[in-house]
C-alpha angles and dihedrals in degrees: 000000000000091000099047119160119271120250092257098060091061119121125201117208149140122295120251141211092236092052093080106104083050098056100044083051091070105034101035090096104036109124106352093165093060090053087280134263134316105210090090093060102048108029084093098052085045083057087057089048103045125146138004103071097357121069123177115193125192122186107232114209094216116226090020136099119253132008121290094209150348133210138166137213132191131183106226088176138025079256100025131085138171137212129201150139095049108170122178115203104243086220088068104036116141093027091106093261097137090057102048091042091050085049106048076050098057088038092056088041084049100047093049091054106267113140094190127038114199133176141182123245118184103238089235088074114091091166088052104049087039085058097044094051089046091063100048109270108133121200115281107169150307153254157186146176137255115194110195113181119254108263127187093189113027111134127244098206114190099358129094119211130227141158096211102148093210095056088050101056096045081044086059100034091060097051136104086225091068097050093047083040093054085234091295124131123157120323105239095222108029115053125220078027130126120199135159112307114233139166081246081071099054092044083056090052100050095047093043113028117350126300111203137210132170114205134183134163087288093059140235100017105165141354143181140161128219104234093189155301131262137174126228149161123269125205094282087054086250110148102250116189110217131199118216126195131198096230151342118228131166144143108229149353101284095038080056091051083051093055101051096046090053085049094052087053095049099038086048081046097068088035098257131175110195131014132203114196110196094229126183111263101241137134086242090046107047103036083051093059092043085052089055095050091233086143122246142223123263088231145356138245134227136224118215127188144198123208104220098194109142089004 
């Protein structure tokens, strides 16, 4: 679009129902080589679910056909918000979208009480994390994912299990996971989303999905908590269930083994197929969970976050 509106006739406002084709028009095509986008699928069912705690912006090039941008933001505590799905038109790069989209965000977190907006950037995407950083998010931490197999009859040798939340959270607050994490695990109620960790958390999990924790005379050795489970579509288009857990902490090799093996039961125990465990980006970490052949991740994923003090 040679003629494309100036930076000064955008408009930011709240997404519409009737925006979609607009909207598919620009992020189709985003990352077909990665098995494409998922705005498309779900902007009508964020239409459904507009306001309250859930705001989508768009920037609105006034006087031109289509959207330059999209972005949504969701309060996962009365002081913490996330972005995601932030999307710039190619035809208007360069124009300054990305900022006025990520501050009509931070206005709308502020506003509604957050004092911190974070958000999550494959770390893949060097145009992403560019633009993050751009708009005033600064490196918080990192993940990644282990996938052990759901498994009815693997052993737990050594090791007693229990789903006491208590035992969980001191677990977790004692751990090196939760320093490099900044204290963060899966949101409960937004996927794809990290949030504070609390023994409120774990209290949630054990009432609603499973909360885990390996003991032994030592003490508190692992834990974990299953956030939810989802179905999707693999590569041959086949239904696949998925178990997804918060977090994955433990203090050793064998106290890892434990874990993923009490994954595997639990996962096989709500008839799963597949599992994902958010696991600390670190060299111990990662390279555990590789010598306990839980399965890990390609690559991992950052969190970024804004402080929105004084916003």
């Amino acid at each position: 679009m040679s003629d494309a509106a100036e930076a000064d006739d955008f408009e930011v406002r709240g997404a519409r129902p009737e925006d979609y084709e607009a909207v598919v028009a620009f992020t189709e095509d985003t990352w077909p080589e990665r098995g494409g986008d998922y705005v498309p699928h779900v902007y009508e069912e964020w239409m459904e679910t507009e306001g309250g705690d859930q705001r989508t912006l768009v920037l609105d090039p006034v006087g031109e056909e289509g959207l330059a941008g999209i972005v949504q933001g969701v309060l996962l505590s009365e002081h913490e918000a996330w972005a995601q799905a932030m999307r710039v038109n190619p035809d208007y790069r360069g124009r300054g979208v990305s900022s006025r989209l990520a501050y009509g965000l931070f206005d709308w977190a502020a506003d509604a009480g957050a004092s911190v907006c974070r958000n999550m950037v494959f770390s893949w995407n060097e145009a992403g994390l560019g633009q993050s950083r751009s708009v005033g998010f600064e490196p918080a931490t990192a993940f990644r994912w282990a996938h052990p197999d759901p498994d009815p009859g693997i052993g737990l040798e050594g090791f007693e299990v229990t789903d006491d939340p208590a035992t969980a959270w001191t677990c977790f607050q004692g751990s090196d996971a939760a320093g490099h994490l900044r204290g963060l695990s899966l949101d409960l109620d937004e996927s794809w989303a990290l949030s504070e960790c609390s023994l409120e958390r774990f209290r949630r999990a054990s009432e609603e999905a499973a909360n885990i924790a390996l003991v032994d005379d030592e003490g508190a050795r692992a834990c974990t908590y299953r956030a939810r489970e989802y179905d999707r579509e693999d590569d041959d288009g086949e239904t696949e269930t998925w178990a997804e857990y918060g977090v994955g902490v433990w203090s050793d090799l064998d106290a890892a083994r434990g874990l993923f093996a009490a994954v595997a039961r639990d996962a096989a125990g709500v008839g799963a197929d597949r599992t994902r465990v958010l696991i600390p980006e670190t060299p111990r970490h990662v390279t555990d969970a590789a010598y306990a052949r839980a399965g890990i991740s390609d690559e991992p994923d950052f969190v970024l976050a804004k402080d929105l003090a004084g916003h």
